[in-house]
C-alpha positions in Angstrom: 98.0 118.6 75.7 94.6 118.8 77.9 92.7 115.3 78.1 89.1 114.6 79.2 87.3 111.5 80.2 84.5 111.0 77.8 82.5 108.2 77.3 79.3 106.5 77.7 77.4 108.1 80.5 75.6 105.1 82.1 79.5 103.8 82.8 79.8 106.4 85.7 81.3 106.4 89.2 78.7 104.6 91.0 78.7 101.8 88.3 82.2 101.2 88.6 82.0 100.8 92.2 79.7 98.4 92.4 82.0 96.3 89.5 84.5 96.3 91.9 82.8 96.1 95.7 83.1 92.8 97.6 84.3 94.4 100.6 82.7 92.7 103.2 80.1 94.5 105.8 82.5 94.0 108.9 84.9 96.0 107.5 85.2 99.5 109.8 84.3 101.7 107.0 85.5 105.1 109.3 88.7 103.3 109.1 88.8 103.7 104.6 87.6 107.6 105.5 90.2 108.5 107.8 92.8 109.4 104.6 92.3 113.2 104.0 93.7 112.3 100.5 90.7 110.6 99.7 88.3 112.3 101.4 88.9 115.1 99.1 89.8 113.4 95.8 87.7 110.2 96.6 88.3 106.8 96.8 87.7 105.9 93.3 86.3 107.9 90.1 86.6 108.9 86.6 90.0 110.2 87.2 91.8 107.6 89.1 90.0 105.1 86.9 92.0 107.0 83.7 95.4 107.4 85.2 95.1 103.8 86.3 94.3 102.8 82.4 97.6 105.2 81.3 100.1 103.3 84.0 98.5 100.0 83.3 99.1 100.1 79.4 103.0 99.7 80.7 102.3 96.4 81.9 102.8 95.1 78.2 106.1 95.9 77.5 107.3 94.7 80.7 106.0 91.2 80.6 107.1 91.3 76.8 110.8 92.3 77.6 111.0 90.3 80.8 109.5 87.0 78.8 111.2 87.5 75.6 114.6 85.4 75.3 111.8 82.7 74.8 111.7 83.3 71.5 115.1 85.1 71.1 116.8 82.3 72.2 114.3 79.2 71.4 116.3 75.4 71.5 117.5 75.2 68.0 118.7 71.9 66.4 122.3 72.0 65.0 124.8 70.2 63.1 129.0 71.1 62.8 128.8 72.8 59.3 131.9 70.8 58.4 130.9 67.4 58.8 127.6 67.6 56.7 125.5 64.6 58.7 122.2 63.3 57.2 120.2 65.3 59.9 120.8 67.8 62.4 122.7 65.9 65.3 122.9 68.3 67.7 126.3 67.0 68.5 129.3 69.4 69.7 132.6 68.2 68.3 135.8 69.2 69.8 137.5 70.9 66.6 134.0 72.0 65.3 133.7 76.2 64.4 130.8 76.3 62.4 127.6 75.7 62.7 124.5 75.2 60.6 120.8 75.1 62.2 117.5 73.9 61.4 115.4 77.4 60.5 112.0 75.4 60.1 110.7 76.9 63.1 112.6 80.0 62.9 114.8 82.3 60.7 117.3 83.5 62.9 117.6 83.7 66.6 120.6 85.0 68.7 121.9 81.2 69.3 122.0 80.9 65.0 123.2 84.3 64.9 126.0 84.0 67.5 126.5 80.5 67.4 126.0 80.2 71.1 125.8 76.4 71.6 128.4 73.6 72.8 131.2 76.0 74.2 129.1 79.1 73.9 125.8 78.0 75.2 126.7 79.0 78.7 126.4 82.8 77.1 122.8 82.2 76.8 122.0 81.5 80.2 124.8 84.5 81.2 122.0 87.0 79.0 119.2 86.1 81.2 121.4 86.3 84.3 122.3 89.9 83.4 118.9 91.1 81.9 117.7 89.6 85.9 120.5 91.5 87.6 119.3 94.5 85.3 116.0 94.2 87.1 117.1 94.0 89.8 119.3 97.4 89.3 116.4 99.0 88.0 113.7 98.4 91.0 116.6 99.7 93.5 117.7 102.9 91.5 114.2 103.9 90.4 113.1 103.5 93.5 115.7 105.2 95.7 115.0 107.9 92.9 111.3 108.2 92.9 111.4 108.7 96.5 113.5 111.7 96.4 112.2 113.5 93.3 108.3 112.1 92.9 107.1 109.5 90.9 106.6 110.5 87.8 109.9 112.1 86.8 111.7 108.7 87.3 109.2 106.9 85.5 108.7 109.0 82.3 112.8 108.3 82.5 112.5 104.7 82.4 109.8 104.9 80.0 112.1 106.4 77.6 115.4 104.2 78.7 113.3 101.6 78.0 112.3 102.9 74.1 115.9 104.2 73.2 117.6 100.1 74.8 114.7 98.5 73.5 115.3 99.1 70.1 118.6 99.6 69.2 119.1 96.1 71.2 117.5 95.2 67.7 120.7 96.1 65.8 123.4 94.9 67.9 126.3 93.4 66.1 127.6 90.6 68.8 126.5 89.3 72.0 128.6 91.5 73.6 126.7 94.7 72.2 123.6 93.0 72.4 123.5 92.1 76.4 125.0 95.0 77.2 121.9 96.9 75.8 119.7 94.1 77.3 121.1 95.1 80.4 120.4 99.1 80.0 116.4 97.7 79.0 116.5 95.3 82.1 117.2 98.3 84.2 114.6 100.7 82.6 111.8 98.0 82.8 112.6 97.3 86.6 112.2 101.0 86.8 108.7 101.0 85.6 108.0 98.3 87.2 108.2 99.8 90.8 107.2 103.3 90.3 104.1 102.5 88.1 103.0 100.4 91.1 103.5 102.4 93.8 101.9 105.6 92.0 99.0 103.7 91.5 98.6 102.6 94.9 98.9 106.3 96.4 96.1 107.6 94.0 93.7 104.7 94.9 91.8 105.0 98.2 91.8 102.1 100.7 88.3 100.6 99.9 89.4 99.7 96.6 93.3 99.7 97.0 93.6 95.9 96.9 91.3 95.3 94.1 93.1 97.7 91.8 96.2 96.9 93.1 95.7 92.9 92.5 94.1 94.3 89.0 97.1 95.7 88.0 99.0 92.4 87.2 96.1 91.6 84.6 98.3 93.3 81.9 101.1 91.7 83.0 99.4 88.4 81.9 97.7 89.7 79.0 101.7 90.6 77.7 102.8 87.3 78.2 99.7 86.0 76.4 100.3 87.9 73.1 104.1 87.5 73.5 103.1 84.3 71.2 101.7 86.1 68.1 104.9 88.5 68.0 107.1 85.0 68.2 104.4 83.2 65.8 104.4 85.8 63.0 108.2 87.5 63.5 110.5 84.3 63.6 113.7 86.8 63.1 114.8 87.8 66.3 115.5 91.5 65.5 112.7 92.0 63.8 110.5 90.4 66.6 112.6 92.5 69.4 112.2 95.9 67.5 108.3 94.7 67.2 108.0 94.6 71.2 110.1 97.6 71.6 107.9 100.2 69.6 104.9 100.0 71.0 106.8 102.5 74.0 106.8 105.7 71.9 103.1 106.0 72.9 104.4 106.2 76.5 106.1 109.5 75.5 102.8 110.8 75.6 102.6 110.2 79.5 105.0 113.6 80.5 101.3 115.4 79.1 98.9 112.8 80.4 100.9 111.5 83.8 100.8 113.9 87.1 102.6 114.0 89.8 101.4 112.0 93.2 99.4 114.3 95.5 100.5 112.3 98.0 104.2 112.6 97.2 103.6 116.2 97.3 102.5 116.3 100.4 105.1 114.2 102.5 107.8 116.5 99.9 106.5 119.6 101.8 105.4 121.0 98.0 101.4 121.5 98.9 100.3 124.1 96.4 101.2 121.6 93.5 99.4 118.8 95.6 96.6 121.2 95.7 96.0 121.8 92.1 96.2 118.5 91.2 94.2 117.2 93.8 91.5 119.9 93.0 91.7 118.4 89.2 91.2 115.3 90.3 88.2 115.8 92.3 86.1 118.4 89.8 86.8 115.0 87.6 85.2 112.8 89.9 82.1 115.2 90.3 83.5 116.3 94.2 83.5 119.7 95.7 86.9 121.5 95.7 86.0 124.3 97.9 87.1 123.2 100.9 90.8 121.3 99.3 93.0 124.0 99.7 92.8 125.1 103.6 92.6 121.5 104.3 95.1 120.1 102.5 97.8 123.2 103.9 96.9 122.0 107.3 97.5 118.4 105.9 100.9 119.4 104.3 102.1 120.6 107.6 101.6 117.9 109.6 102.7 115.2 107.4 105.7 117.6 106.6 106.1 118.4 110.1 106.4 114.7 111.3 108.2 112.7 108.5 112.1 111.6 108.5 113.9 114.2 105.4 116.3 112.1 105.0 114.4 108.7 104.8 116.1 105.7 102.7 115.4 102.6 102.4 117.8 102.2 105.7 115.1 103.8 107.2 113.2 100.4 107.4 116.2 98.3 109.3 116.3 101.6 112.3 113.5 99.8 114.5 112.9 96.4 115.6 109.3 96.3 114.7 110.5 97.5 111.5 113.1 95.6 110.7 110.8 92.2 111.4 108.3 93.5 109.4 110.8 94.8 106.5 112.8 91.1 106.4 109.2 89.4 106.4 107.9 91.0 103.3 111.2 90.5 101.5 111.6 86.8 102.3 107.8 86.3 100.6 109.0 88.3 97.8 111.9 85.9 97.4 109.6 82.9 97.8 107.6 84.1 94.9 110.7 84.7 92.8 112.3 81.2 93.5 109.3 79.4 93.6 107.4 80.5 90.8 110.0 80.3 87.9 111.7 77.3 89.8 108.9 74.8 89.9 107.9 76.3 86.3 111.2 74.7 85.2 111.3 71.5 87.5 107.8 71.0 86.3 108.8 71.3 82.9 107.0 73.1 79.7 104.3 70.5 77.9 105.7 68.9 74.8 104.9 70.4 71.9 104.2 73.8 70.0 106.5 76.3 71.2 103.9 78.4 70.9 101.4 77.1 72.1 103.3 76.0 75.2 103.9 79.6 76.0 100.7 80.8 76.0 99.4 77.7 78.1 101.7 78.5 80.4 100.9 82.3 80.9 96.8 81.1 81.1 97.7 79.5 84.4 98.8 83.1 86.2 95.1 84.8 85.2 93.0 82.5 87.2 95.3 82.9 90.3 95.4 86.5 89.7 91.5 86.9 89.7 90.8 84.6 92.9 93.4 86.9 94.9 91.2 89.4 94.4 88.4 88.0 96.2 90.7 86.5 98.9 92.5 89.8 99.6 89.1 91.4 100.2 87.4 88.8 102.1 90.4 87.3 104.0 93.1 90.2 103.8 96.7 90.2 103.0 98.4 87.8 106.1 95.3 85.4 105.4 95.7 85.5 101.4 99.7 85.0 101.3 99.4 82.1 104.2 97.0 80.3 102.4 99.1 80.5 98.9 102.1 80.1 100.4 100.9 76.7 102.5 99.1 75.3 99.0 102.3 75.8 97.2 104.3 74.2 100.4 102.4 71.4 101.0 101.6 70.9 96.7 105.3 70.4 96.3 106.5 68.4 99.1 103.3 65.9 98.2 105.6 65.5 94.7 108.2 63.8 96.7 105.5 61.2 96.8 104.4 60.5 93.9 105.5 58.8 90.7 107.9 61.9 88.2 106.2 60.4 85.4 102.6 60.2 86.7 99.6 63.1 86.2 99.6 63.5 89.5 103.0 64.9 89.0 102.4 67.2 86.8 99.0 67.9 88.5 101.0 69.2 91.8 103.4 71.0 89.9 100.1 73.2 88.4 98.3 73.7 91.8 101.7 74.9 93.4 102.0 77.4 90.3 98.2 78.6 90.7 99.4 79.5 94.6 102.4 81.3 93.6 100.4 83.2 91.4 98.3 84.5 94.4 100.9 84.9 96.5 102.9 87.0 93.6 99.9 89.6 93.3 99.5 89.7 97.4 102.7 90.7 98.1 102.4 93.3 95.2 99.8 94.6 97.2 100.9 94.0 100.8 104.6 96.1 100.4 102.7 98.7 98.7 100.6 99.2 101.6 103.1 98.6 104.3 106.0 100.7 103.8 105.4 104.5 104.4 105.1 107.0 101.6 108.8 108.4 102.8 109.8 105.3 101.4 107.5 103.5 99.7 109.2 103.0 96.5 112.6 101.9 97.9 110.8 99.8 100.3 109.0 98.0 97.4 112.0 98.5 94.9 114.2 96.1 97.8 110.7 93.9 98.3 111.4 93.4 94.0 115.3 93.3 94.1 115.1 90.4 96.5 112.7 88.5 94.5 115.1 89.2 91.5 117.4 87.4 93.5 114.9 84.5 94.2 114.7 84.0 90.3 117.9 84.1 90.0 118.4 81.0 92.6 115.6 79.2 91.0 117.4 77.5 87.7 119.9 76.1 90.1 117.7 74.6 93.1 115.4 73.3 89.9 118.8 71.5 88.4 118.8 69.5 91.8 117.2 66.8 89.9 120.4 65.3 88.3 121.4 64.9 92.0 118.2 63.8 93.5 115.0 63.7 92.4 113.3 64.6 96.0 115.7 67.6 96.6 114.0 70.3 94.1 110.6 69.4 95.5 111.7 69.4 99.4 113.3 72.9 98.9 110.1 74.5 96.6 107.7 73.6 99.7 110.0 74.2 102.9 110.4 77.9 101.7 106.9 78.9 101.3 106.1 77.4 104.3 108.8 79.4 106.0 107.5 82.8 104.2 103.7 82.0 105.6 105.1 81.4 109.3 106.7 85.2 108.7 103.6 86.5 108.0 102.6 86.0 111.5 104.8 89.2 112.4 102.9 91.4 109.5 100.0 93.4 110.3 97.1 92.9 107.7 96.9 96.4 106.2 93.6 95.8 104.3 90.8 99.0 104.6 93.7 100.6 106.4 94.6 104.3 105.6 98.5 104.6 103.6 101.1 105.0 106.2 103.5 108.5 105.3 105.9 108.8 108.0 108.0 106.1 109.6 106.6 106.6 112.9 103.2 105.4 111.4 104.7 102.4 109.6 105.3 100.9 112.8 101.3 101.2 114.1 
């Protein structure tokens, strides 16, 4: 299956470029040239622009999957079925073992289905636990496994793990059956989560690396947006799961559409397939390919010639310069994930529509998202991911002060959101550029498992309330403020050329 970039011909490179260029003047522009990568390929065109669009399309089912047990498992009134009250009580009696629910809102969820309240309600919370722990399987397996045999191998595999889990998790039986499965699409979607990323990132060149790599959480929000209109007009919660598990057969499309990375290639030792693509990629983007193939051979063997064969992710801990740097980056990452769903839940959802609610709540990432992408280019990364992290610190110890009931409450709780939200597409952007190509994905698949781990913390440090109020709060703005004093170790890697070899990831 050959496919061509066709379209309307005043969209063209130079057009695009200029969309996305806020680079600012000081910048050493020799520095973005310095990649041999780009200089024959170039730093952004037609082709990188259309790979970018295929890999980005994956987003969706991701944030659908990873948001869904909103509406699989929404708060359902109940009653015991035996005792017949006037309304639905919602009280759990000791010899109760059937249930009858309210279905005004929706048909039939997995807590109607299963029963899982009073006694069994605890399963509910044990789903999302596992579908998180799934995650954070998936980043560290994909990862380890996109390093050793490319990019795109591992991700057409958890492109189609994700299909097959995704929709037989719509016929499962029991709860038994149907976490399990949950699990085997938690791993699949942290799978594409990591190597879509980091194959974008290699393809892109460093003058427009953080834009497009700040970009590529957009469809990550637009998912959680329209997650609503699948809960709105499916209220069955097979029906809406096999809904938001479909949509992945188009991705099966990707093993014609989807090459390998160049850059991969390279660092693998296999240049003549680097060289091919590389040479498609540039006639795309209107550049000479003369010249590609002696260059890139002498490229090949010097990359080849210097990188570590055996690089893993233990790799990163072999140095002191790179173990401070490695722990730095995953303690943000962890601040993000603990932060970001935990003051979501101490903060609480706005009464009212379900619906509605959601979608309220996934507006607030896309302004955060859009202002890191000025931020990143006109401060850089250490700046950026300071900056959020002190506005989310400082936001939430500031609620310690302030009446729980009061706006200004809830107004806090919002700003130190918006921060996370910057800070969660910096560090995408910052671990992509920082670890070497050797190990890039299980750098960034650890960077993801430790903020799996952060989200995982977050319900519990959040539940601190029925303790003491100020707790939550205090914990919420001393770790941010922690992960912004680490930055001070990290080098700002913005306009820099990608590091492949361990002994340049410590430059």
């Amino acid at each position: 299956m050959k496919m061509s970039w066709k379209g309307d011909t005043s969209l063209n490179n130079n057009n695009i470029k200029i969309m996305l260029e806020t680079e600012p003047k000081e910048v050493d522009e020799q520095k973005m040239n310095d990649d041999p990568l780009t200089k024959a390929i170039g730093a952004l065109g037609k082709w990188q622009i259309w790979i970018c669009f295929v890999v980005f399309l994956v987003k969706f089912p991701v944030a659908w999957h990873q948001m869904s047990i909103i509406f699989l498992a929404p708060p359902m009134n109940f009653t015991c079925a035996t005792i017949e009250p006037e309304d639905f009580d919602n009280v759990c009696y000791s010899n109760c073992t059937d249930y009858e629910y309210d279905h005004s809102v929706f048909k039939e969820t997995i807590v109607s289905e299963w029963n899982l309240v009073c006694d069994r309600q605890w399963l509910k919370n044990l789903t999302q636990t596992i579908f998180m722990l799934g995650i954070l399987v998936g980043n560290m397996m994909f990862g380890h496994l996109s390093d050793r045999y490319g990019r795109r191998l591992p991700f057409l595999a958890a492109v189609f793990l994700q299909l097959i889990s995704g929709v037989t998790t719509a016929y499962s039986v029991n709860w038994y059956m149907f976490t399990t499965l949950r699990f085997l699409l938690a791993v699949a979607t942290g799978g594409t989560m990591v190597t879509s990323f980091v194959l974008t990132m290699e393809l892109i060149g460093a003058k427009y690396r953080d834009t497009v790599g700040i970009i590529y959480q957009i469809p990550f929000n637009l998912g959680h947006l329209t997650l609503p209109l699948f809960g709105y007009y499916l209220r069955d919660w097979s029906t809406f799961q096999l809904a938001i598990s479909l949509p992945s057969v188009l991705f099966l499309s990707y093993y014609f559409l989807l090459p390998e990375s160049p850059r991969w290639l390279l660092t693998a030792g296999r240049t003549e397939e680097a060289v091919k693509i590389m040479e498609v990629a540039a006639k795309r983007n209107g550049l000479p390919t003369e010249n590609i193939a002696a260059s890139t051979q002498k490229m090949g063997v010097e990359v080849s010639g210097k990188q570590d064969e055996h690089a893993s992710v233990i790799a990163l801990f072999r140095t002191p310069k790179l173990r401070a740097r490695t722990i730095a980056i995953c303690f943000n990452w962890f601040v993000c994930g603990l932060c970001f769903f935990g003051v979501s839940q101490y903060i609480g959802h706005v009464s009212g529509n379900i619906f509605t609610n959601v979608a309220i709540s996934a507006a607030i990432q896309v302004p955060g998202t859009l202002v890191s992408i000025y931020a990143n280019r006109l401060l850089g990364r250490k700046i950026t991911l300071i900056s959020s992290n002190c506005v989310t610190g400082l936001s939430c110890l500031l609620i310690i002060f302030v009446p729980q009931s009061g706006a200004g409450h809830l107004t806090l709780g919002c700003i130190g959101l918006w921060g996370m939200s910057i800070s969660f597409a910096t560090v995408y952007l910052y671990a992509g550029e920082l670890f070497p190509t050797v190990v890039r994905n299980s750098g960034v698949g650890l960077s993801s498992t430790v903020a799996r781990i952060g989200s995982m913390v977050a319900p519990f440090v959040a539940t601190l309330a029925h303790t003491s109020a100020w707790l939550p709060p205090l914990a919420f703005g001393i770790v941010p403020l922690i992960g912004a004093a680490l930055c001070i170790i990290l080098p700002d890697t913005r306009g820099k050329k990608l590091p492949d070899t361990l002994e340049e990831g410590e430059a």
